[in-house]
DRENKOL-490657 format. One record per residue: x, y, z of N, C-alpha, C in turn; residue in one letter. Coordinates in steps of 0.001 Angstrom, whole numbers, padded with zeros to 6 digits, always signed. Example, Ala and Ser with C-alpha at 12.3 -4.5 7.8 and 13.67 -1.06 7.14 Angstrom:
% residues 2
+013190-005690+007800+012300-004500+007800+013200-003300+007800A +012850-002250+007080+013670-001060+007140+012900+000030+007870S 
This chain:
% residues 372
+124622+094846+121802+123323+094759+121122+123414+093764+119971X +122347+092860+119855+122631+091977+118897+122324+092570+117551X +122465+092009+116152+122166+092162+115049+120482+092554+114951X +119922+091802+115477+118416+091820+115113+118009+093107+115926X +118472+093267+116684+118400+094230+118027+118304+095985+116980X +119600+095253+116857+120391+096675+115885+119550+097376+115031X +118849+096415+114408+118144+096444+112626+116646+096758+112817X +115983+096464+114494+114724+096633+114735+114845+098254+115487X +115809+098474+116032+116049+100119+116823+115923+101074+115075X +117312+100551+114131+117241+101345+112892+115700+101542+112230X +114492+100335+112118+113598+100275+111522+112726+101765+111996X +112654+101308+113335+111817+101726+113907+112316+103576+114080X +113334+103907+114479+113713+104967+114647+114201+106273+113533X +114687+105508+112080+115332+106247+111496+114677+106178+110054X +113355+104431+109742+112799+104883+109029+111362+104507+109327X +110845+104922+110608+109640+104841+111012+108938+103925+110701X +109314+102540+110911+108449+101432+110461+108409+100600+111482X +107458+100396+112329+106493+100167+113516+106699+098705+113436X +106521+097276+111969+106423+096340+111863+107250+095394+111683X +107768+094482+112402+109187+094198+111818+109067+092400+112347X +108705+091351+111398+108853+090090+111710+110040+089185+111166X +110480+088310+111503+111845+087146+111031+110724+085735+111549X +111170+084850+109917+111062+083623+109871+111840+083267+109234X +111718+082041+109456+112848+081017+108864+113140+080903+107604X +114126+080996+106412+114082+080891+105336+113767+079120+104960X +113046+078803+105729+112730+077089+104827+111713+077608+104392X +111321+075945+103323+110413+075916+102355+109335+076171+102782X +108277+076885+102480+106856+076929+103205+106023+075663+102385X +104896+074931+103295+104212+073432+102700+103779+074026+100911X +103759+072704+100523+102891+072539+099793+101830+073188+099480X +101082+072654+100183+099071+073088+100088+099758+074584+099808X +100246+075407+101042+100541+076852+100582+101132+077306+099250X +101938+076377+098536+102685+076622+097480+101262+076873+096558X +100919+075390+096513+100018+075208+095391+098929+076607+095192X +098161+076770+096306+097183+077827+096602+097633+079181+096070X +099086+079380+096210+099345+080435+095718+099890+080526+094146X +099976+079317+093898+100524+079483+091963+099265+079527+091749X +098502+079274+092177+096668+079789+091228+096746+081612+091028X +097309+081763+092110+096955+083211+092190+098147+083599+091128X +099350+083254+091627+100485+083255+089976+100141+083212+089223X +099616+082325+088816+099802+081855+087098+098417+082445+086612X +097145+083279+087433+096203+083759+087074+096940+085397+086660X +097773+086217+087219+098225+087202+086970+099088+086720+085465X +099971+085503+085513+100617+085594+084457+100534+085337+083142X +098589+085295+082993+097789+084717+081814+097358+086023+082022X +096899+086961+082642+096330+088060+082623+097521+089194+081894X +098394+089429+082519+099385+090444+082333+100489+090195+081738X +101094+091249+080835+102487+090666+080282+103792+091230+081425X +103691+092237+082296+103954+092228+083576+104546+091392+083975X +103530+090055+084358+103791+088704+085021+103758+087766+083656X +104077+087594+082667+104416+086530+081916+105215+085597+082009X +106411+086180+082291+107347+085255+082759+108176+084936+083997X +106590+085213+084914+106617+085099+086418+105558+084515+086718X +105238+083025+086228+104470+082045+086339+104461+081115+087455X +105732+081303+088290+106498+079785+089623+106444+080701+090476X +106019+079886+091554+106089+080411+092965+107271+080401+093635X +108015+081320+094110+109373+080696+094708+109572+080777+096126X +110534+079978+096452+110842+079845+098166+111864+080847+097995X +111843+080949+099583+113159+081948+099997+114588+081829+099051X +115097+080423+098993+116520+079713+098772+116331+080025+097386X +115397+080209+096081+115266+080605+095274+115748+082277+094779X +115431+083124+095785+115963+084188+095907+118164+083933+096469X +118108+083555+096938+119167+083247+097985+119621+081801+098590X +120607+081553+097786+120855+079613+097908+121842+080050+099515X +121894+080834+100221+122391+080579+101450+121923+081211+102914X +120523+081578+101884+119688+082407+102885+119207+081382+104168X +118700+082037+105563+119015+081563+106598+117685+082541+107306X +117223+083693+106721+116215+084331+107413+115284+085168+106086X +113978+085428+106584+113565+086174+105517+112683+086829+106816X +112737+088292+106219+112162+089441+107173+110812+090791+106501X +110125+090311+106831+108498+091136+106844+108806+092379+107634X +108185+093828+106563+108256+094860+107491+107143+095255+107369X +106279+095791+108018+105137+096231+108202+104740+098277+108150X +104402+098357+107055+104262+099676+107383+103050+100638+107402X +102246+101004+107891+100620+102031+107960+100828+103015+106588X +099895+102611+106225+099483+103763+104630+097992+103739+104987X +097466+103913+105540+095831+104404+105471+095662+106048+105324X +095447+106733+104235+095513+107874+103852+094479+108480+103880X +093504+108088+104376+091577+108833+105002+090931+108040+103252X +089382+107997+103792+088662+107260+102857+088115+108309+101843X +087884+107655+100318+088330+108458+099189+086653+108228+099129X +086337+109324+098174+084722+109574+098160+083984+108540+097034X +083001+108310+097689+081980+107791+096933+081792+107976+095710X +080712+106629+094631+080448+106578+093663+079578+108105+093313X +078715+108169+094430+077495+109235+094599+077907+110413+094201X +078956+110737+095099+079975+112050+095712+080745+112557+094083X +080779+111113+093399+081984+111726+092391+080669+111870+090952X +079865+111504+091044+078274+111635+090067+078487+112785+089186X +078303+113723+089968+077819+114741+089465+079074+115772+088285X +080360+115100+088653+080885+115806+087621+081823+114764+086852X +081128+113379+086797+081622+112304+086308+083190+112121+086772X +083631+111844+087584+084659+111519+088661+085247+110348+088855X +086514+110057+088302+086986+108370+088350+087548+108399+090187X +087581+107337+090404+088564+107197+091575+089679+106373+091682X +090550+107050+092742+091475+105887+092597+091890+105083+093856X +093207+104611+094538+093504+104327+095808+094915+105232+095719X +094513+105907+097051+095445+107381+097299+097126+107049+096988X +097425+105735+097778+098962+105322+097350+099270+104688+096316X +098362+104405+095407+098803+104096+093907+098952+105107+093139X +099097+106434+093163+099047+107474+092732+099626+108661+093242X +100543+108031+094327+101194+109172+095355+102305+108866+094710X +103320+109334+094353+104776+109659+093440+105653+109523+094742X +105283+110568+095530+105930+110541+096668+106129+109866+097468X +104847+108809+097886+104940+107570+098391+105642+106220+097894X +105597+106658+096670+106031+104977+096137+107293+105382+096187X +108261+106733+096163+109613+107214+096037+109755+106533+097406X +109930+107232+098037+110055+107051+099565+109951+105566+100089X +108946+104806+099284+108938+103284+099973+109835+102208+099212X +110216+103121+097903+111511+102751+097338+112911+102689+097696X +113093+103743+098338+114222+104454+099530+114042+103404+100657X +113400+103396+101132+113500+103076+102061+113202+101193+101974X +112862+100585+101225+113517+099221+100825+115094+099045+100523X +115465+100016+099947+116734+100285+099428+117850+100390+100926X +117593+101128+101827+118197+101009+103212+118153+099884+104005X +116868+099432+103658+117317+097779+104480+117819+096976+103616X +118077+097169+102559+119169+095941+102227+120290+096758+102588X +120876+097737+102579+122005+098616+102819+122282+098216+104302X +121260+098560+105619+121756+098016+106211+122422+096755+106241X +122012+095802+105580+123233+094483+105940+124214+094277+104919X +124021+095201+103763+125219+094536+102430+126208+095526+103216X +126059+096574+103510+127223+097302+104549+127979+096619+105729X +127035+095901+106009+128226+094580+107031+128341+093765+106486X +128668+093286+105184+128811+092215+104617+127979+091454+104339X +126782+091259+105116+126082+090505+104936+124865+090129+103240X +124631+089429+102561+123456+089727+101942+122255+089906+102271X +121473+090948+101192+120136+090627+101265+119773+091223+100071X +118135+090752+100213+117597+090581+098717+116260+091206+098795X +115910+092306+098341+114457+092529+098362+113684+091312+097524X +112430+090969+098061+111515+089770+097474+110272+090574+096693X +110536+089393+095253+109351+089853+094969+108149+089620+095239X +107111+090542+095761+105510+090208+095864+104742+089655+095333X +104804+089424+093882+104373+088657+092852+104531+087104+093060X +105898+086813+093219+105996+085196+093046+106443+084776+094500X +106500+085687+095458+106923+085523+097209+105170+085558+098266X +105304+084935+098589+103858+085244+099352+104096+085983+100846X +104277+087096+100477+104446+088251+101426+103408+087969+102914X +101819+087688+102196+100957+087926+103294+100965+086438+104432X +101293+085318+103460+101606+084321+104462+102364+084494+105159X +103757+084812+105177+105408+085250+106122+104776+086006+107170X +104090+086972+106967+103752+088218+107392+102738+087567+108820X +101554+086551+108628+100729+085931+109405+101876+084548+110022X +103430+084792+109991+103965+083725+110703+104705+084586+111423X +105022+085546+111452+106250+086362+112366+105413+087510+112940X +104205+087529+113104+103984+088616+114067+103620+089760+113377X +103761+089732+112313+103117+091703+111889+101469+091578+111817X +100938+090118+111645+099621+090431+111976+098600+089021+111250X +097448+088830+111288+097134+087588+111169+095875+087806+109587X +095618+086667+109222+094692+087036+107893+093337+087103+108550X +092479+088087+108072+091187+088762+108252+090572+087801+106962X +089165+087706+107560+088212+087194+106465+088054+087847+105047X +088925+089333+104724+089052+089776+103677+090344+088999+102784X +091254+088271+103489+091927+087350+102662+093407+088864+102846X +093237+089899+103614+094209+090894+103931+094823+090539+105318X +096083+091041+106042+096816+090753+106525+096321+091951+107496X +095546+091645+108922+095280+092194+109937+096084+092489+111235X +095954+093783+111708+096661+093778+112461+096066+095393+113637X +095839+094490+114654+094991+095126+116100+095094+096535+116501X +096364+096833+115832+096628+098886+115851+096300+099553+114840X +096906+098798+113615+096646+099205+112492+095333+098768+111166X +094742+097913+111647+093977+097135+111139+094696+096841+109772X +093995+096686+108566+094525+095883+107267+095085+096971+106688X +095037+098336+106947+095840+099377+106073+097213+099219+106362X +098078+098393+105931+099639+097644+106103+100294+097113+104886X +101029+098172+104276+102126+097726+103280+103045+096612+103600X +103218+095787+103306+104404+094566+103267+105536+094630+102656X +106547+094767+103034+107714+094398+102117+108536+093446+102671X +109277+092384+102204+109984+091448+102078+111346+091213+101817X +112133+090828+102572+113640+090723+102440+114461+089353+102512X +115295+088974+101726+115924+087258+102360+117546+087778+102643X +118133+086864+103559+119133+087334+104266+119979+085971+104370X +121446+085902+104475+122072+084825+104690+122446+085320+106364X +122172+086291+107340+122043+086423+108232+121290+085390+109317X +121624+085197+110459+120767+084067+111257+119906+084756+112126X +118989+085413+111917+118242+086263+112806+117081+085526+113645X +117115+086198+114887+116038+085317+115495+114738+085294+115262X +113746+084289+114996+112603+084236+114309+111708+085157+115522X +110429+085281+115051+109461+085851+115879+108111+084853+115743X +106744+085053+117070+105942+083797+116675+104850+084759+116136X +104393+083961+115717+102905+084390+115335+101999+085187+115819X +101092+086239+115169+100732+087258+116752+098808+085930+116380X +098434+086249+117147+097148+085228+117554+095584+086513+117547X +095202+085581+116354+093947+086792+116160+093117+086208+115346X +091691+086802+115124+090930+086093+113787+089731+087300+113866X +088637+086828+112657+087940+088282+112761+086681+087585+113541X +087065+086511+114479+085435+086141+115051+084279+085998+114023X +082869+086447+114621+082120+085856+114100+081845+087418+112923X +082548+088403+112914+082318+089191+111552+082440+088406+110613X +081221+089131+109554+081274+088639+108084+081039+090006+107284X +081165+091296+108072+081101+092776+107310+081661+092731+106057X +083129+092046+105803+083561+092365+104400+082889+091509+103119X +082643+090365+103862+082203+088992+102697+080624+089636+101849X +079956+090422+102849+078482+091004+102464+078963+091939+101475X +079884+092954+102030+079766+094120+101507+081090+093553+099844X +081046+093137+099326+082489+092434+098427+080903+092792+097159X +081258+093714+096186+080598+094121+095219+080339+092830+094317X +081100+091958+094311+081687+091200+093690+081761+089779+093796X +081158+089639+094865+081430+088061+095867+082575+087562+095787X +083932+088121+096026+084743+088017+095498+085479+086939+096692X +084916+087412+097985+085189+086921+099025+084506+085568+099657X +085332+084681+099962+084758+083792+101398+085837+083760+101846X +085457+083213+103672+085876+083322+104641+087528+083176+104660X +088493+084138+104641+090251+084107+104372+090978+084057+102815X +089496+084026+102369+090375+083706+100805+089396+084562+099974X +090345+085021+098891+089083+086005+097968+089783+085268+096380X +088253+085153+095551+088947+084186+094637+089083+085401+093727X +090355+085640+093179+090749+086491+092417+090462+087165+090938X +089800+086527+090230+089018+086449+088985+088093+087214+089342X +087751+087399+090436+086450+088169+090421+086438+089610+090994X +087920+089728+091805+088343+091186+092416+088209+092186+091636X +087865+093080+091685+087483+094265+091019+089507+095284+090669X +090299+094882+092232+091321+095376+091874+091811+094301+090351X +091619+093235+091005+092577+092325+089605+092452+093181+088222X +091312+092402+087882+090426+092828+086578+090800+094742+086391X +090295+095499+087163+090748+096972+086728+092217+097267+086558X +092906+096611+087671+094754+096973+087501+095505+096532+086867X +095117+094984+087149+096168+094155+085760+095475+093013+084819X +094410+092924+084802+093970+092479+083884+093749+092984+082467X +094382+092004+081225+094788+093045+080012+094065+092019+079054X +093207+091436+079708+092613+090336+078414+090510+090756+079157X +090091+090142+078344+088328+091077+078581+088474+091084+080054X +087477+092070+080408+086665+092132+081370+085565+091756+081582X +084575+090902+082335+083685+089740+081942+082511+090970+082297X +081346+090601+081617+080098+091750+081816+079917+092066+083215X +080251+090623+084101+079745+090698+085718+080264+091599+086664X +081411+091634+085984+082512+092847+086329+082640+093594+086852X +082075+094176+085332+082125+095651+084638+080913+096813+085252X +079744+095893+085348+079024+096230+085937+078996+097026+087128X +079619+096158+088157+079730+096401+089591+081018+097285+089953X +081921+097642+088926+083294+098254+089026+082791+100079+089184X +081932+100089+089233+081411+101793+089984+082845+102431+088912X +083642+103406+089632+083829+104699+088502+085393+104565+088876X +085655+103268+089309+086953+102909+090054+088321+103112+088461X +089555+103711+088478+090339+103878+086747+091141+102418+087389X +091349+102077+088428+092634+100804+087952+092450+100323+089672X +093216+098993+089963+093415+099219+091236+093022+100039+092731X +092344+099892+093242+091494+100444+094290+090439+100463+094868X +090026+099374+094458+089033+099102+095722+088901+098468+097180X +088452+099345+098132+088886+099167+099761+087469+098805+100358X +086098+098311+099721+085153+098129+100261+085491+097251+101009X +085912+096316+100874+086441+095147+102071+086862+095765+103568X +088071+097081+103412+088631+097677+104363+087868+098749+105139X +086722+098925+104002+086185+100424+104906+084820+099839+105773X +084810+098167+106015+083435+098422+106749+084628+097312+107601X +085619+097118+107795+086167+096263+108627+086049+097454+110087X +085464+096892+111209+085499+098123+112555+087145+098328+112866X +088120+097127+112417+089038+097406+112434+089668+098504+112298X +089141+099428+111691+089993+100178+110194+088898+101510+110635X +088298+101607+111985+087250+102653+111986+087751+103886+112628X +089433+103533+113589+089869+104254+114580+091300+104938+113865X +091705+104477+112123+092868+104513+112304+093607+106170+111376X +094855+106224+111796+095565+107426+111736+096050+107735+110330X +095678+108832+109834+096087+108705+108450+096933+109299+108523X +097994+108754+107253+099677+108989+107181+099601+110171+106851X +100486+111346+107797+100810+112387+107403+102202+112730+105921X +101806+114107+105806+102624+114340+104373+102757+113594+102991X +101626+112976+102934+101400+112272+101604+100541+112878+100692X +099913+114151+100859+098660+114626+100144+098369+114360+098739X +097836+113608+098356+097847+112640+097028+096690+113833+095924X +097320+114263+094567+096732+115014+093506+095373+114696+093455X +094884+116062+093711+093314+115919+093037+093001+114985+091545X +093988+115843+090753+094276+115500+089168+094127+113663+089112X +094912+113308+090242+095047+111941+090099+094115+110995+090828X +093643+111543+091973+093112+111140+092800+091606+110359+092084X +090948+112205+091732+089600+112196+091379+089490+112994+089936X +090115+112365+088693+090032+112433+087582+088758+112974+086860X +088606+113731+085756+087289+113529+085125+087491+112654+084227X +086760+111341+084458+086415+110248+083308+086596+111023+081978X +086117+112170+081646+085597+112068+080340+086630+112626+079531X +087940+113183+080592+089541+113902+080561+090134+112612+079759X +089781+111532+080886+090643+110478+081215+091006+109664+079463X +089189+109756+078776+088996+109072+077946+089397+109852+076443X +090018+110882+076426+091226+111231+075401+092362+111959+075876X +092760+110857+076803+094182+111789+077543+095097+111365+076289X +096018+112189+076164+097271+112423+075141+098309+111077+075996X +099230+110741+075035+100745+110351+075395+101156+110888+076061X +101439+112220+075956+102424+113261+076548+101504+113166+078251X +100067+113017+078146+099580+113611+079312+099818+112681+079976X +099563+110931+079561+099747+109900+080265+101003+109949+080705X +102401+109940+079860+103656+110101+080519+104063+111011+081360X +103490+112028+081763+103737+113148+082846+102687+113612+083883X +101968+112176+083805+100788+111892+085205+100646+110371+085712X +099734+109723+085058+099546+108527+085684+100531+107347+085540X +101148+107910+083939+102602+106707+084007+103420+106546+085106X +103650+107660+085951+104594+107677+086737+104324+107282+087988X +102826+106543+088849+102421+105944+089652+102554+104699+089624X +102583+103844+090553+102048+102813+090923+101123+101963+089949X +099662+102785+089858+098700+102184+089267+099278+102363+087806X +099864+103363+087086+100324+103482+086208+101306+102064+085626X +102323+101903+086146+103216+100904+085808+102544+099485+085898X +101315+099566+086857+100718+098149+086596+099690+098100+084964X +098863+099319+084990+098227+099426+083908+098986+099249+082666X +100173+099646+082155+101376+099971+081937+100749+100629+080296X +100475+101274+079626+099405+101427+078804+098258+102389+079122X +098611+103659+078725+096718+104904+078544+095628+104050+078337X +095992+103182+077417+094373+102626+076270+093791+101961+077839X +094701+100888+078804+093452+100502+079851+093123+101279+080505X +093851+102656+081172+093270+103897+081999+091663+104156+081082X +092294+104391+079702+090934+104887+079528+089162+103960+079370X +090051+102392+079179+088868+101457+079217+088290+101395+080574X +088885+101327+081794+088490+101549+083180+087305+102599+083346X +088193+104067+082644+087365+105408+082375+085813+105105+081949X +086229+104061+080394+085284+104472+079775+083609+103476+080553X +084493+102489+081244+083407+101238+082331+082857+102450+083387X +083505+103292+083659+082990+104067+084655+082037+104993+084550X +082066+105454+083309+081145+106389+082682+079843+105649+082119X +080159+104376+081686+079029+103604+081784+078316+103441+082910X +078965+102876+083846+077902+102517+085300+077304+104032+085627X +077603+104880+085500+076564+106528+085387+075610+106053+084963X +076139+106156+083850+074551+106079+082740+073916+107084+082748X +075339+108457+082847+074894+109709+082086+075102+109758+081049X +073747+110427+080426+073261+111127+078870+075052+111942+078558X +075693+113148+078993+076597+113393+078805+077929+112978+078877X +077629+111891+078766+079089+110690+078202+078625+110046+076968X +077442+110088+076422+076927+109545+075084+078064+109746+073856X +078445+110996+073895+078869+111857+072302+080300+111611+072064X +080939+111429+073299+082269+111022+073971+082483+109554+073845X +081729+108234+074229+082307+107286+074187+081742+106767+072646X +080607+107443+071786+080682+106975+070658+081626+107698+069435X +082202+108581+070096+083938+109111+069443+084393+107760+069542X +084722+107319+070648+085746+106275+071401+085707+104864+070399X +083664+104383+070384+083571+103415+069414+083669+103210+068386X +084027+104674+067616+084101+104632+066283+086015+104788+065815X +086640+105633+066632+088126+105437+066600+089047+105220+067556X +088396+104768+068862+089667+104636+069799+089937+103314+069666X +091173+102796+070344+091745+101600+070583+090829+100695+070854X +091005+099377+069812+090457+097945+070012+090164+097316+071350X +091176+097921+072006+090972+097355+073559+090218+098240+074308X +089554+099163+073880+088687+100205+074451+087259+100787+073947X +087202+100022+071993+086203+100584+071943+085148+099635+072065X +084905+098142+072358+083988+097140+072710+083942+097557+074242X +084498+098051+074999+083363+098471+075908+083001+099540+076315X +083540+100655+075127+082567+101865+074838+081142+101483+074481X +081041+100565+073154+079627+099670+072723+079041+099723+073880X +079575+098920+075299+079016+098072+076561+078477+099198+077519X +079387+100376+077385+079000+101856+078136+077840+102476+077488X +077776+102287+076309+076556+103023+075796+075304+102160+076219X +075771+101090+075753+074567+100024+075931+073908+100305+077415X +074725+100416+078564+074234+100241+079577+073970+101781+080501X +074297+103108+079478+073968+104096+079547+072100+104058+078964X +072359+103706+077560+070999+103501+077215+069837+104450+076482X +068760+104049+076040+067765+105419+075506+067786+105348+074107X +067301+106298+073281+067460+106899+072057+068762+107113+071057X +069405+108158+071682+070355+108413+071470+071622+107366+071472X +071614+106789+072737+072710+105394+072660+072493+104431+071084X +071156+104388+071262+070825+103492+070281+070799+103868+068815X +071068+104798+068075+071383+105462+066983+073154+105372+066844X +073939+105863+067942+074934+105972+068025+075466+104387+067689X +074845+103476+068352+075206+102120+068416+074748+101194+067124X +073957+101813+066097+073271+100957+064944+074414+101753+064118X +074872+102935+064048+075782+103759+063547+077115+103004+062880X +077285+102503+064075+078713+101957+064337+078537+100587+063871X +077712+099877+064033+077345+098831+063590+077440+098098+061945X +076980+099859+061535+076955+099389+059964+077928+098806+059616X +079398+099908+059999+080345+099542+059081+081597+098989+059814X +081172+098428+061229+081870+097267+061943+082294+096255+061592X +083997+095918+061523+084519+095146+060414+085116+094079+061851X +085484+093941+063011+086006+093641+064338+084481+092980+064781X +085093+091163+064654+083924+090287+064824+083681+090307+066305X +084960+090936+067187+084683+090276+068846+083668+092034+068972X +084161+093274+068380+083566+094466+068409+082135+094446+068325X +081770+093747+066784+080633+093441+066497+079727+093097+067865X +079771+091808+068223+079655+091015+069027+079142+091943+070373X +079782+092727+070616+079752+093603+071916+078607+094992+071290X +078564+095454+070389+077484+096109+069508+076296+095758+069732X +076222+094082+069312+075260+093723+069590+073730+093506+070926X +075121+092866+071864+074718+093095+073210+074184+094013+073527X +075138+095601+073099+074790+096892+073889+073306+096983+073448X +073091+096967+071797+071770+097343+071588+070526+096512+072185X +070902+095201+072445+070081+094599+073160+069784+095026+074658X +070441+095123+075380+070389+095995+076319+069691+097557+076342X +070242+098176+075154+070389+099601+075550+068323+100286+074593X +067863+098944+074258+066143+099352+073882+065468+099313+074693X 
């Protein structure tokens, strides 16, 4: 049995991963390079995360004797999480089920950790890649795990776009795989339904994603936003995925049952959660370590309780404008404002008086203009 042979029986059998492509560790073109340091260097002006993960890198960057780099493909579609409507009535953040599964991100930790084990155990190297400065979804549309969908996501005919990626470089010579051959035809379901216009046809311009801006964006959130970001706390939005027909037949991953607590939050919890509460809940996710910081959980919170524009978030986010965090209480101002009425507007001339924070001010202003 050959090497590749070996490593696709182990994938598949011992840690259930269905997806398994090899390409070549050369340089990928240009045009691709370039296209993707936009998307770099937009995370690494956004986040301190990515600060000093500004360059796009090739394989040989990871690995000056690498010879293969290998895409694994794995199904996380965990059933569709409820509506803006659904979560109304008792002011309800949402999230995306595997940014918040402990258990999942353990496990997909483990199990990155075994495929490099498989080959540093024969001597061989390998290198988990990072997602950030590696372009996972291009590799991924050259070896077969599946082709790019007009959502600018990495499609694939069993599983549709619900497909984790992970990435490996190898000084191993493994045999490449071709391309699997697909496109979304004449659908345009996701480009309509994109809250955001975030989308055209294979490419979604990123500034305007609702995940960007809620998960790792740590500098404003632009009004156009904020608006359209429904009751979403960080990372998670799948409108793109849930009207793809792709994605209409598919199997949700057993034994992951992801926390109510975390899942479907009360905003109004969210917006004086403690230290202690943040470090022994959402710190310890996914969405957590990207947010990396309570104060943006609760600015997400506090955008969400705005797009309500329930009366009973009034008393709560003008607590928020008068002493919470700088980075949270200008768009408490923006929540009231666009909550609105009487009451907003007392609360908001309130705060106003003795508003000493010119960008705060500024956002005060707006709300009351808005909120008469």
């Amino acid at each position: 049995m050959s090497l590749k042979s070996e490593f696709v029986q182990f994938l598949k059998e011992e840690l259930h991963i269905p997806l398994v492509g090899v390409v070549s560790a050369d340089d990928y073109s240009l045009d691709d390079a370039e296209r993707i340091s936009y998307v770099v260097k937009t995370f690494a002006n956004a986040t301190p995360l990515s600060a000093e993960n500004d360059t796009v890198l090739q394989p040989r960057d990871f690995l000056q004797e690498a010879r293969s780099v290998i895409i694994t493909g794995t199904p996380y579609y965990m059933g569709t999480i409820a509506s803006f409507e659904e979560c109304r009535e008792e002011l309800l953040g949402r999230a995306e089920p595997s940014h918040v599964n402990v258990k999942y991100l353990q496990e997909s930790a483990e199990k990155s950790y075994r495929i490099s084990e498989f080959f540093i155990s024969r001597g061989i190297q390998c290198f988990s890649l990072l997602g950030g400065q590696f372009p996972l979804k291009l590799m991924a549309s050259k070896c077969g795990i599946g082709f790019y969908g007009k959502n600018a996501i990495i499609q694939h005919p069993e599983y549709g776009s619900w497909i984790s990626l992970s990435g490996f470089v190898t000084d191993a010579e493994l045999e490449g795989d071709d391309a699997l051959d697909g496109d979304c035809g004449k659908c345009e379901l996701c480009l309509s339904a994109c809250p955001t216009g975030a989308l055209t046809p294979y490419r979604c311009e990123v500034t305007k994603c609702r995940d960007f801006q809620l998960g790792h964006n740590k500098k404003n959130i632009p009004m156009e936003i904020r608006g359209k970001s429904s009751n979403l706390i960080g990372e998670g939005c799948t409108v793109c995925r849930d009207v793809c027909p792709r994605n209409k037949k598919l199997t949700i991953l057993e034994g992951f049952e992801t926390p109510k607590e975390l899942l479907y939050p009360s905003l109004l919890k969210i917006v004086t959660i403690t230290e202690g509460e943040w470090q022994n809940t959402f710190a310890t996710t996914l969405m957590g370590f990207f947010l990396m910081h309570k104060k943006y959980l609760q600015r997400n919170a506090v955008i969400g309780l705005g797009n309500f524009k329930d009366e009973r978030a009034l008393e709560i986010l003008a607590q928020v404008l008068e002493s919470g965090d700088d980075e949270v209480r200008g768009y408490a101002a923006w929540a009231l404002g666009n909550i609105g009425g009487g009451s907003a507007v007392r609360y908001l001339n309130n705060a106003l008086d003795g508003e000493k924070n010119g960008m705060i001010r500024e956002e005060i202003e707006r709300a009351l203009s808005a909120a008469r």
